[in-house]
MARDREN-95105 format. One line per 3 residues: number of its first residue (from 1); their letters; for each residue x, y, z of N, C-alpha, C, O, CB. Coordinates in Angstrom, 3 decimals. Glycine has a CB too. Example, Ala and Ser with C-alpha at 12.3 -4.5 7.8 and 13.67 -1.06 7.14 Angstrom:
1 = as = 13.190,-5.690,7.800,12.300,-4.500,7.800,13.200,-3.300,7.800,14.236,-3.319,8.465,11.308,-4.473,9.046  12.850,-2.250,7.080,13.670,-1.060,7.140,12.900,0.030,7.870,13.409,1.138,8.039,14.084,-0.598,5.725
This chain:
1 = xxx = -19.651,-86.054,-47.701,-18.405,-86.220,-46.989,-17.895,-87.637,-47.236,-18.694,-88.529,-46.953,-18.586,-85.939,-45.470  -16.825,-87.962,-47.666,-16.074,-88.924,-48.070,-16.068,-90.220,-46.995,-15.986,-91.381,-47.395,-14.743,-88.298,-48.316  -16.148,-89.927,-45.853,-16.030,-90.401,-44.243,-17.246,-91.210,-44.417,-17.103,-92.416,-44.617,-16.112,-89.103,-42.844
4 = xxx = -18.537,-90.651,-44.361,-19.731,-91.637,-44.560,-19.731,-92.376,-45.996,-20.261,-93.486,-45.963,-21.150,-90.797,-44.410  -19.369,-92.076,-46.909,-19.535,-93.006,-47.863,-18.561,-94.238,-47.248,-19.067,-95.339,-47.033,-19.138,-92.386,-49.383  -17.513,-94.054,-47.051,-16.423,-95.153,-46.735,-16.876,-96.027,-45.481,-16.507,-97.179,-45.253,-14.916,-94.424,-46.388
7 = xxx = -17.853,-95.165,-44.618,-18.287,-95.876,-43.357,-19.642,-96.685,-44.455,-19.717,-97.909,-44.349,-18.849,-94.569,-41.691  -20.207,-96.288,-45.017,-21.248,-96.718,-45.955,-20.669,-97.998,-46.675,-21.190,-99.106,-46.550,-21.633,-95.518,-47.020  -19.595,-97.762,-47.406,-19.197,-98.979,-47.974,-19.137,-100.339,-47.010,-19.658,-101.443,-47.168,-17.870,-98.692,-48.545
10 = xxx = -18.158,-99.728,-45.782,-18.281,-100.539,-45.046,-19.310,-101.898,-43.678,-19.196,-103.008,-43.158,-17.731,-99.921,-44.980  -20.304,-100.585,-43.755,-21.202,-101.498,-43.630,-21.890,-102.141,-44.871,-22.902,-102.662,-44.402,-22.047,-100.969,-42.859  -21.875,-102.274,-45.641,-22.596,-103.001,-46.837,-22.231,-104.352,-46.308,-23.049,-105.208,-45.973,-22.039,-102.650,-48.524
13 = xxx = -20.905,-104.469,-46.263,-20.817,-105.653,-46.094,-21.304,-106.538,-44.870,-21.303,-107.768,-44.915,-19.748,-105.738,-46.278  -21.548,-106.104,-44.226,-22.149,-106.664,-42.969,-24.067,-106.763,-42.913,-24.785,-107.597,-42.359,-21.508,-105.544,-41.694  -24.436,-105.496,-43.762,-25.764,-105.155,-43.890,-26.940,-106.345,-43.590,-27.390,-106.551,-42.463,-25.853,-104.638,-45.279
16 = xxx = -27.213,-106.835,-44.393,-27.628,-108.410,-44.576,-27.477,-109.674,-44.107,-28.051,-110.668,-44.552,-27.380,-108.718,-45.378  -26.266,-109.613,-42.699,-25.396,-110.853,-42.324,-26.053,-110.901,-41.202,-26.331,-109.807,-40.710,-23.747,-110.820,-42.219  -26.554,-112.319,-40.367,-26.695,-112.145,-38.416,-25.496,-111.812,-38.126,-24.522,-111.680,-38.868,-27.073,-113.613,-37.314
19 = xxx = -25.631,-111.639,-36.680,-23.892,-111.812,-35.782,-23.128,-112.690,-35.805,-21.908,-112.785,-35.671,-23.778,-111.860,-34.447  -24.224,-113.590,-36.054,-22.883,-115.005,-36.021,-22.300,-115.066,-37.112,-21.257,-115.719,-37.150,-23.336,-116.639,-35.845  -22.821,-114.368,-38.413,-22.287,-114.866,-40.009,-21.280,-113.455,-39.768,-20.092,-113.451,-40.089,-23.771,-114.901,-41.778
22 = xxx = -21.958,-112.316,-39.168,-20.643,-111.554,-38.902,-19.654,-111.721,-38.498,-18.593,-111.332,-38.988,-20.636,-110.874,-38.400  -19.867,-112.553,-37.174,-18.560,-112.972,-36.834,-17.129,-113.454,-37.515,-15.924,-113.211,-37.446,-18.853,-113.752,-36.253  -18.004,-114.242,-38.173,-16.815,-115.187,-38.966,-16.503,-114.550,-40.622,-15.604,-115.066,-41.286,-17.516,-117.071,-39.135
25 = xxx = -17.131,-113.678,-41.051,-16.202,-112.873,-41.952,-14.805,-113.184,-42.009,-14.417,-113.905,-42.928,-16.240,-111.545,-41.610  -14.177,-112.846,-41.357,-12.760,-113.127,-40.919,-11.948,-114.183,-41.781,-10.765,-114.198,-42.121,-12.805,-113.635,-39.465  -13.254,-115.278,-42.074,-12.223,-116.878,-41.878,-12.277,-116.752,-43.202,-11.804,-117.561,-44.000,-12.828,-118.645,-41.075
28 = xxx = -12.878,-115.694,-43.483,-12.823,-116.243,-45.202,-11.558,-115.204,-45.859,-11.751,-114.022,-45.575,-14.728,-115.871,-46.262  -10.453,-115.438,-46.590,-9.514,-114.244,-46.923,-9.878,-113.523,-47.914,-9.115,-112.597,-48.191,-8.234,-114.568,-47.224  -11.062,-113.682,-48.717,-11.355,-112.134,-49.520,-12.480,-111.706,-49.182,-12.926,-110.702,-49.736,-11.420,-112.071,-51.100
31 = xxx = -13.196,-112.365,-48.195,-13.639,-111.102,-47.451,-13.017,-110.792,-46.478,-13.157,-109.572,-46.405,-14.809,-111.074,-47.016  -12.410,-111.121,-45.669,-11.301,-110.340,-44.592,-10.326,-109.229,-45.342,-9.857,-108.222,-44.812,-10.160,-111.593,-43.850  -10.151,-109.647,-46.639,-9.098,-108.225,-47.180,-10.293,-107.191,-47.862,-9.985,-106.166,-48.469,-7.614,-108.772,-48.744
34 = xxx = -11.619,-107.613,-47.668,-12.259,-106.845,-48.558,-12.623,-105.334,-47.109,-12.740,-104.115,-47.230,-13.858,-107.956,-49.447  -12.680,-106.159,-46.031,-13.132,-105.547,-44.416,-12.000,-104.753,-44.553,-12.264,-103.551,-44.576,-13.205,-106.658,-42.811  -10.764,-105.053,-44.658,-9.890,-104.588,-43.890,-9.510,-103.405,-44.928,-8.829,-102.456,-44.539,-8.789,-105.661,-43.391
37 = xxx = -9.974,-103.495,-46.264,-9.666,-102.520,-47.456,-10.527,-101.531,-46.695,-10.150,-100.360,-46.655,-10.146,-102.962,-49.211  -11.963,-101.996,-45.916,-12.576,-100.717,-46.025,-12.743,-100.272,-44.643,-13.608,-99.449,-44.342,-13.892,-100.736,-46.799  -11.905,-100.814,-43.755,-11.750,-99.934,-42.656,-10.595,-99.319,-42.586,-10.379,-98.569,-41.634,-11.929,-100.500,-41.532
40 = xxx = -9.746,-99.500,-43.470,-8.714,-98.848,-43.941,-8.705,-97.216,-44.557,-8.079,-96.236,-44.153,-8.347,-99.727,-44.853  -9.659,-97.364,-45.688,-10.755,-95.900,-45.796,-11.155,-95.291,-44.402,-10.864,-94.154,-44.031,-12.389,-96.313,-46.561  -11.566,-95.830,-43.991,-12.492,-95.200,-43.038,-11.544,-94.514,-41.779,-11.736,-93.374,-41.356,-13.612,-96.421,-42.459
43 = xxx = -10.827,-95.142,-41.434,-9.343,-94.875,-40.676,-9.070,-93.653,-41.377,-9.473,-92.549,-41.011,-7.999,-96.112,-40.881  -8.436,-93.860,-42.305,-7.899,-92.956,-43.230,-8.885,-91.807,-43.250,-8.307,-91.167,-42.372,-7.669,-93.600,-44.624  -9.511,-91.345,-43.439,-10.537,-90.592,-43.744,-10.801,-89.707,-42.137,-10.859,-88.480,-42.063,-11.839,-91.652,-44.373
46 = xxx = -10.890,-90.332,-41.350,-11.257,-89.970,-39.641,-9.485,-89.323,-39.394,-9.234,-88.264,-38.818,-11.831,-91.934,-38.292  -8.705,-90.025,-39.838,-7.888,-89.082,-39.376,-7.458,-87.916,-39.678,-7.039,-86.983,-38.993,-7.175,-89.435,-39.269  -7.698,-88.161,-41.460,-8.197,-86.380,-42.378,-8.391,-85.430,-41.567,-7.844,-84.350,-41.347,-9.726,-86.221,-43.262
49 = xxx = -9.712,-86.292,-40.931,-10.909,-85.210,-40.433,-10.036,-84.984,-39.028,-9.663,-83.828,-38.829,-12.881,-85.950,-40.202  -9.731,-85.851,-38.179,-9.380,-84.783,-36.864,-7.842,-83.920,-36.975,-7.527,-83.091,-36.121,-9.282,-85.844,-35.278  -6.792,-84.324,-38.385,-6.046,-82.881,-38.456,-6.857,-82.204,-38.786,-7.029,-81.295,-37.974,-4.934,-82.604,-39.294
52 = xxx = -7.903,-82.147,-40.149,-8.212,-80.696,-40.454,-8.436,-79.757,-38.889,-7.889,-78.745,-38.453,-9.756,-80.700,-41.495  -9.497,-80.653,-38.360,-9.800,-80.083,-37.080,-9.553,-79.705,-36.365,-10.354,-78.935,-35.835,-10.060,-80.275,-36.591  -7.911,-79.979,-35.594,-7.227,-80.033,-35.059,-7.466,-80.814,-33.715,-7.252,-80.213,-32.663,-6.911,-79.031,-35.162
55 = xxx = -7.867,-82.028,-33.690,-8.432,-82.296,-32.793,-7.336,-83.830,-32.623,-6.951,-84.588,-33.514,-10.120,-82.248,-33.052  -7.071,-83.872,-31.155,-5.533,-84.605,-31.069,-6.421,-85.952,-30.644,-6.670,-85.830,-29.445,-4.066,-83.867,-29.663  -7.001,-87.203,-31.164,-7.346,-88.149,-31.184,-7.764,-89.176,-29.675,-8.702,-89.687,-29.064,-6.471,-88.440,-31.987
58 = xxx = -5.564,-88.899,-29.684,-5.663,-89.982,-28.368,-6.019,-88.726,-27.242,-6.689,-89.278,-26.370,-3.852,-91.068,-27.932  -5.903,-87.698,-26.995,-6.841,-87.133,-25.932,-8.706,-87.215,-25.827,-9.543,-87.242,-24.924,-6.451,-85.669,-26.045  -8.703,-87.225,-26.732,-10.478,-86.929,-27.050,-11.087,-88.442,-26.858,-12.199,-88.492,-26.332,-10.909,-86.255,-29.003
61 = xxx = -10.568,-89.473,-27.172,-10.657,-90.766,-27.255,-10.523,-91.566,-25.469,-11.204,-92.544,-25.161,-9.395,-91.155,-28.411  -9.530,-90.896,-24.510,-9.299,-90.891,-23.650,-10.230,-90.399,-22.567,-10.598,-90.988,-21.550,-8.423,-90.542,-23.817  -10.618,-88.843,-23.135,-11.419,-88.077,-22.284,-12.902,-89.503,-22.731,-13.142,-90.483,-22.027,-11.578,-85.927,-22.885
64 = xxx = -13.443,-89.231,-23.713,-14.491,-90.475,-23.768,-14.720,-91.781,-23.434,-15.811,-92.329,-23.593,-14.680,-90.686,-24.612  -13.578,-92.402,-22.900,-13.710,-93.406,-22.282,-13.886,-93.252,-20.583,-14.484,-94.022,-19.832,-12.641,-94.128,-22.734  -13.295,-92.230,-20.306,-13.680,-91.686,-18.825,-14.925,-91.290,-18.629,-15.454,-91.589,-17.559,-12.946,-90.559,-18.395
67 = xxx = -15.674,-90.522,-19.630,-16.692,-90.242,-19.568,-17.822,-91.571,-19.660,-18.794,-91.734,-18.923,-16.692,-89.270,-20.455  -17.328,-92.548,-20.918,-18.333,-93.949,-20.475,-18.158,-94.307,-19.524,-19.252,-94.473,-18.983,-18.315,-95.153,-21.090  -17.167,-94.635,-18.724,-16.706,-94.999,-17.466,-17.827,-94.640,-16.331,-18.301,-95.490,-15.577,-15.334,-94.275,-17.224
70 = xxx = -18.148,-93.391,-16.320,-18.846,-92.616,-15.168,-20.527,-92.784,-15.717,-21.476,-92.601,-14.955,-18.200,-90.734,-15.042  -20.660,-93.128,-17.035,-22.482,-92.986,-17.594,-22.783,-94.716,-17.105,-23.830,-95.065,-16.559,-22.832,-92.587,-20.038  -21.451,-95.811,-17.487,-22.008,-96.825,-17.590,-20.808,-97.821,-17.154,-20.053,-98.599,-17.738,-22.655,-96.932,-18.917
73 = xxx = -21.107,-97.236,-15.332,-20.227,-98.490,-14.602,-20.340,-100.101,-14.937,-21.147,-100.799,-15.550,-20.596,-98.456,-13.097  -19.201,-100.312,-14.268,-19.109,-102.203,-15.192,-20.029,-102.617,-14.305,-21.090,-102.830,-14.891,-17.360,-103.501,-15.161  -20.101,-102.854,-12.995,-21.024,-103.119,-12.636,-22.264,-103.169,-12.231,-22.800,-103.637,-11.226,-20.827,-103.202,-12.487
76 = xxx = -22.617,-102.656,-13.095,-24.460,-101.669,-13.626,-24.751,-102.119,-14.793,-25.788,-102.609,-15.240,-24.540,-99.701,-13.948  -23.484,-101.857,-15.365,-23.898,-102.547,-17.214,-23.488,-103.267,-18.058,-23.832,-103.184,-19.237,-23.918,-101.905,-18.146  -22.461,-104.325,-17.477,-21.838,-105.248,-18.117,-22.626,-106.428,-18.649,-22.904,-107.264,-17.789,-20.904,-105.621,-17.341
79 = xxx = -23.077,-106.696,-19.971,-23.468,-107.238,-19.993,-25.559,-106.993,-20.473,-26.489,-107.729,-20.806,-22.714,-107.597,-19.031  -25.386,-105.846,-20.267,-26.782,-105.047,-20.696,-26.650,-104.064,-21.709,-25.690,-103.362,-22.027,-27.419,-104.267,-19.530  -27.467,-104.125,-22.024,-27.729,-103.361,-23.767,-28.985,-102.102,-23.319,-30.135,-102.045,-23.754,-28.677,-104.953,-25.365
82 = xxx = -28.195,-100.990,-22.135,-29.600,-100.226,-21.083,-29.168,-99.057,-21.374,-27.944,-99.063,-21.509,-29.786,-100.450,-19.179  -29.659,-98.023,-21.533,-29.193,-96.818,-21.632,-28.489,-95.979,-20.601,-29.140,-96.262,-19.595,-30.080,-96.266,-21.980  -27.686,-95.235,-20.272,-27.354,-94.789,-18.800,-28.253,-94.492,-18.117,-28.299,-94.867,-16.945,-26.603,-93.793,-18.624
85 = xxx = -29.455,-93.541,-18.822,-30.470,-93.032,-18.033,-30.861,-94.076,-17.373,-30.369,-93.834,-16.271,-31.511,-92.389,-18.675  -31.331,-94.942,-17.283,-31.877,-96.112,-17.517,-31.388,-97.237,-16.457,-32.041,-98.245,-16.187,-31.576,-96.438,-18.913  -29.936,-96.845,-15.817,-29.744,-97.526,-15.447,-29.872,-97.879,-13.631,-29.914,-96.746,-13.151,-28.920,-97.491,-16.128
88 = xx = -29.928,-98.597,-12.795,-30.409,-98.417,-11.220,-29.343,-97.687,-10.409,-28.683,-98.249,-9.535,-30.675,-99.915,-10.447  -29.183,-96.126,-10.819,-28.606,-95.434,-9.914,-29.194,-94.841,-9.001,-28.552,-94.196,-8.171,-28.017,-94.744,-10.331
């Protein structure tokens, strides 16, 4: 599927980097156009996939943020890297 290779490309570039050298990708302009070439694919490609599907984006995207909302209140997990299960409900 075209979608993971392009998500594939795109992490390459990060593969090998800490967070902090991730971070700053950015400052440099051919790698910032090289990021932005390949989340550009990857965009492109995801949205292929939810016409073929028929699957309307900003609803599904919406419904899932309500749903994190309710697994992993802000104030339970802001700031923690905990699983919902996991968390002191």
């Amino acid at each position: 599927m075209a979608l993971s290779g392009e998500v594939g490309e795109l992490t390459e570039i990060f593969q090998w980097l800490t967070p902090e050298q991730s971070a700053t990708v950015g400052e440099d302009a051919q790698a910032r156009a090289h990021v932005e070439e390949e989340v550009a694919d990857v965009f492109i490609y995801l949205l292929r996939l939810a016409e073929v599907l028929d699957i309307d984006l900003a609803e599904v995207v919406s419904k899932k943020v309500e749903l994190n909302d309710k697994k992993y209140p802000e104030e339970e997990s802001r700031g923690k890297a905990t699983k919902h299960t996991q968390l002191g409900r």
